[in-house]
KEVO-416516 format. One record per residue (C-alpha): residue in three letters; x, y, z. Coordinates in steps of 0.1 Angstrom, whole numbers, plus 5000, padded with zeros to 4 digits. Layout:
% KEVO-416516
ALAXYZ;...
This chain:
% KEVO-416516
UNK508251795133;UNK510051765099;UNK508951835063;UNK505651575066;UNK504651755097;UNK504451365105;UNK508451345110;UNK511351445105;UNK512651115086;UNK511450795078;UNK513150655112;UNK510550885133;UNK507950835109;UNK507850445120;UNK507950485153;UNK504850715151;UNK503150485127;UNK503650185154;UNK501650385173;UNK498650465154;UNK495350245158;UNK495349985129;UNK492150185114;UNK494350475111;UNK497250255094;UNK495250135071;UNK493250475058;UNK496050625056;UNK497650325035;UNK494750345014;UNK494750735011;UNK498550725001;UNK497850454973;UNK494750674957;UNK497550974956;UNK500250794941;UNK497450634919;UNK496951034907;UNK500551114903;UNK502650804891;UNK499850574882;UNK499050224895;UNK501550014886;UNK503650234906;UNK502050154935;UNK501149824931;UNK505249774924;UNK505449964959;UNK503149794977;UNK504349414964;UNK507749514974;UNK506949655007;UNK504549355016;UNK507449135001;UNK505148944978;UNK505148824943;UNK502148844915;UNK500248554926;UNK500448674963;UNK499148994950;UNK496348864932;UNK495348664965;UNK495748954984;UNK493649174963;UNK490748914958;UNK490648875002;UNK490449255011;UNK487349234982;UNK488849334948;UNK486649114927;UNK488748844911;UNK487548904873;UNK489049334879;UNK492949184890;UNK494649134850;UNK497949174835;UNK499049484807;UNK501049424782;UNK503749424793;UNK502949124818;UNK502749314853;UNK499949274872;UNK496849554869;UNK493949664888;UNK491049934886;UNK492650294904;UNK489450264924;UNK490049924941;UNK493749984953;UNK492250024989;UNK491449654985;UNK495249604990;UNK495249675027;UNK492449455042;UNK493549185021;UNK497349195031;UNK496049185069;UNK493748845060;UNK496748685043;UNK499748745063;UNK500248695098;UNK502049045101;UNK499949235077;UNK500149555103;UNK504149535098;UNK503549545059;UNK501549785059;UNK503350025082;UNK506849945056;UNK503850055027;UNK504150375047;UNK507550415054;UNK508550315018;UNK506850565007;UNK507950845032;UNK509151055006;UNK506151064986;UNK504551225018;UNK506651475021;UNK505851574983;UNK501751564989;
């Protein structure tokens, strides 16, 4: 076991993740983007999560609205980039698995993207 007690690097950590029931993958997907929420704030993980799931803004926004964010709650900052209430993040991972084909294989790159920010929790 390595610094996670999940693995010992990001290799291993996939391999167990492709293991995992998809109920599992995805509270834990939606656990990890509530902590990085706390710590780094929500465009950080929203930035994570788009580039993980390889998507753009609008994909986002689709995403978001599927797994049940309510449309009216996804917006834009200031600064442009995309925004969402800390509270409806989880939204992200039933959403990705409606829209994409290989929403499991996103998700698990969510994860594994953000291996290191496991080992800091």
């Amino acid at each position: 076991m390595g610094a996670t007690g999940l693995a010992a690097n990001p290799k291993e950590y996939r391999e167990r993740l492709q293991e995992q029931e998809d109920a599992q993958l995805d509270a834990w997907a939606a656990e990890l983007m509530r902590d990085i929420a706390r710590r780094r704030g929500v465009l950080r993980v929203l930035a994570d999560f788009k580039k993980a799931a390889n998507v753009d803004d609008r994909a986002l926004e689709r995403i978001y609205a599927a797994g049940g964010g309510a449309p009216a709650t996804f917006g834009r900052d200031a600064k442009g980039d995309s925004i969402v209430p800390a509270v409806m993040l989880w939204a992200l991972v039933p959403g990705i698995r409606q829209e994409a084909t290989d929403g499991r294989d996103r998700i698990v790159e969510y994860l594994v993207e953000n291996f290191e920010d496991l080992v800091y929790v």
